[in-house]
C-alpha positions in Angstrom: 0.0 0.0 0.0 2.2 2.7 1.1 6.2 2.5 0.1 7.3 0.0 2.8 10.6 1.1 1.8 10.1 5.0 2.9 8.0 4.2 5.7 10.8 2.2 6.7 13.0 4.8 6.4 11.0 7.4 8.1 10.2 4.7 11.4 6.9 5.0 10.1 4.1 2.1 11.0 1.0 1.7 9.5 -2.1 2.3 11.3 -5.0 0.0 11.6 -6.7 2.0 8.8 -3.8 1.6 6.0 -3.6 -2.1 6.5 -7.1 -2.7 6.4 -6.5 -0.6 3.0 -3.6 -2.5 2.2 -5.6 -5.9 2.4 -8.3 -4.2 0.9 -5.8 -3.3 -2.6 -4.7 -6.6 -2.0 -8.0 -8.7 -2.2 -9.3 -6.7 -5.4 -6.2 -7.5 -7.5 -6.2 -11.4 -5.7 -10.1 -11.2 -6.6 -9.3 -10.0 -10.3 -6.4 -13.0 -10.7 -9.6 -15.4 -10.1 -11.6 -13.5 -12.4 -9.2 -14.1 -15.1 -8.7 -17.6 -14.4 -12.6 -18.4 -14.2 -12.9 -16.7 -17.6 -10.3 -18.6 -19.5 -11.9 -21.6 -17.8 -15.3 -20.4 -19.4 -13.3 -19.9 -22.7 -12.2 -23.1 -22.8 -15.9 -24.9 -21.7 -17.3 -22.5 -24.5 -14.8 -23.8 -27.2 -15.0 -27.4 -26.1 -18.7 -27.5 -26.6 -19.0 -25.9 -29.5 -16.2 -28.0 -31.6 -17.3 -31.6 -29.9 -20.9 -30.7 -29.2 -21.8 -28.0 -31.8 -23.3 -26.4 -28.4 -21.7 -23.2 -27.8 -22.4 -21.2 -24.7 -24.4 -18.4 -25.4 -23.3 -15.0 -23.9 -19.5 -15.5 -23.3 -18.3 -12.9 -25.3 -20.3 -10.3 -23.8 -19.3 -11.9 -20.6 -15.6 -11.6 -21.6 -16.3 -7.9 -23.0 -17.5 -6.6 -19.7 -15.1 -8.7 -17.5 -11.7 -7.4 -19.2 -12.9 -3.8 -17.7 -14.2 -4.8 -14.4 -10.8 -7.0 -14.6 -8.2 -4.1 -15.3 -10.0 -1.1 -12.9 -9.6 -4.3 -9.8 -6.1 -4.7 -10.6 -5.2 -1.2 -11.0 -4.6 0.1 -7.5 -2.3 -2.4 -6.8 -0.3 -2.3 -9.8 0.3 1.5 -8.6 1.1 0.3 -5.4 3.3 -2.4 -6.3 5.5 0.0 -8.7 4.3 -2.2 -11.7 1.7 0.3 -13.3 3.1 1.5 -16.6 5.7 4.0 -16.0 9.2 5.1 -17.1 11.5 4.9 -13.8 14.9 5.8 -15.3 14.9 9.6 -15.2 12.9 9.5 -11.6 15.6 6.4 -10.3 18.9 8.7 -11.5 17.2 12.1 -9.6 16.3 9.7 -6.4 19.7 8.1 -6.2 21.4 11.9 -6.8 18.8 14.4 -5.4 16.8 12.6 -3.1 14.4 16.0 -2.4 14.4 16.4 -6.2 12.9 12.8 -6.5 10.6 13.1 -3.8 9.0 16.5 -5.2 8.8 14.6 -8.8 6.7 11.8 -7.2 4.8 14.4 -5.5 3.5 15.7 -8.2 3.4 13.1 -10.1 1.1 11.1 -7.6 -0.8 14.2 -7.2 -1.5 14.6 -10.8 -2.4 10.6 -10.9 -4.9 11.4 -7.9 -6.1 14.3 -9.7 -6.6 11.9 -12.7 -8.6 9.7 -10.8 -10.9 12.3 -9.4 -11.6 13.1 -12.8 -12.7 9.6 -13.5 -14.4 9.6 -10.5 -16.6 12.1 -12.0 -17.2 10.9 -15.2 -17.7 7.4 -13.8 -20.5 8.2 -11.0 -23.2 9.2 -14.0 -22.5 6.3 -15.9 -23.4 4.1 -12.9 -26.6 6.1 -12.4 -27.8 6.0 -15.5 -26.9 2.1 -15.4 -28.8 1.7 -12.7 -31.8 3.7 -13.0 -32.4 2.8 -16.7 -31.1 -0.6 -16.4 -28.8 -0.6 -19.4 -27.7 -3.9 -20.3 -25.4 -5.9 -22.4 -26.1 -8.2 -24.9 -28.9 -9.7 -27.3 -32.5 -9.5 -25.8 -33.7 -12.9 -25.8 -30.4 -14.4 -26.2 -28.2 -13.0 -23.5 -28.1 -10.2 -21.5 -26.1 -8.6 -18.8 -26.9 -5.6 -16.2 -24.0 -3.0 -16.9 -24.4 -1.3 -13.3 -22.5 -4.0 -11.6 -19.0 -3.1 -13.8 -19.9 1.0 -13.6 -20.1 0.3 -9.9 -16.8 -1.8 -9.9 -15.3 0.8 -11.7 -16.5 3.7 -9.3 -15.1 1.4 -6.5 -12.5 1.0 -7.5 -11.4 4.3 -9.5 -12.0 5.3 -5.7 -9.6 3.4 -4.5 -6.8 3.8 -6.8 -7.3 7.8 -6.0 -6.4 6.9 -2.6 -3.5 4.4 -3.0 -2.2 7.7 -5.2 -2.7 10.1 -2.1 -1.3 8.0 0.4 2.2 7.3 -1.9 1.5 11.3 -2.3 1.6 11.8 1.6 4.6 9.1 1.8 6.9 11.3 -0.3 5.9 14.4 1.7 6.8 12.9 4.5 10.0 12.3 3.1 10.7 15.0 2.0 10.0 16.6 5.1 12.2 14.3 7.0 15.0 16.0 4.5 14.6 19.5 5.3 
């Protein structure tokens, strides 16, 4: 959740609140892993019984449409907090290991800038789920297969929300850092 490495550094230990956070990031990304694993197993059903069975399961790929968004927003938090979220670390690595305070105010604002993103997201994404919800948008063929789309606008609410706070806490742990500096 937060840089173990800086809170480390600072004697910082997290509270009761950031590990419940940090179990919290945890589960979503553990809980998108299954996901994708229960969808390739669902693939894989899907194209077994329609080559030996000519009996295809109706609805996967709507299923698979919806599920590679709800997949990606779960994951994304924790990518950010593991380091793993697509970046380019050589610049920020060479100011960190030659101006520490430099490096910190760079990942100051650039976490700020992330968190700023996610608010935006945030605010684009809360409509969407309302209007999923209250006009009960769907996905797929009436009378074949359909969906409710609200449940993926509210993952992605969730956990937009989420990400917006793993960016302001690594925001606060570079602060603190750069504090500790001065």
């Amino acid at each position: 959740m937060s840089n173990p490495d800086l809170n480390e550094e600072a004697g910082l230990q997290e509270s009761a609140p950031l590990r419940f956070f940090s179990k919290l990031v945890t589960g979503m990304n553990a809980t998108g892993s299954c996901w994708i694993v229960l969808l390739m197993l669902l693939i894989n059903i899907e194209a077994i019984g329609r080559s030996a069975f000519n009996k295809p399961i109706i609805g996967v790929i709507e299923m698979i449409e919806i599920s590679i968004v709800g997949i990606v927003f779960m994951q994304l938090a924790d990518s950010l907090r593991q380091g793993v979220l697509t970046r380019s670390d050589g610049l920020f690595n060479q100011v960190m290991g030659r101006k520490p305070s430099a490096g910190h105010v760079m990942a100051i604002v650039t976490y700020g800038l992330g968190a700023f993103f996610m608010l935006l997201v945030l605010w684009g994404s809360v409509p969407t789920l309302v209007d999923a919800w209250v006009k009960d948008y769907y996905i797929g063929v009436e009378g074949m297969f359909t969906a409710p789309v609200w449940p993926i606008a509210l993952i992605i609410v969730f956990s937009v929300t989420v990400t917006m706070i793993q960016f302001t806490i690594m925001l606060k742990d570079h602060l603190v850092q750069l504090r500790s500096r001065v």
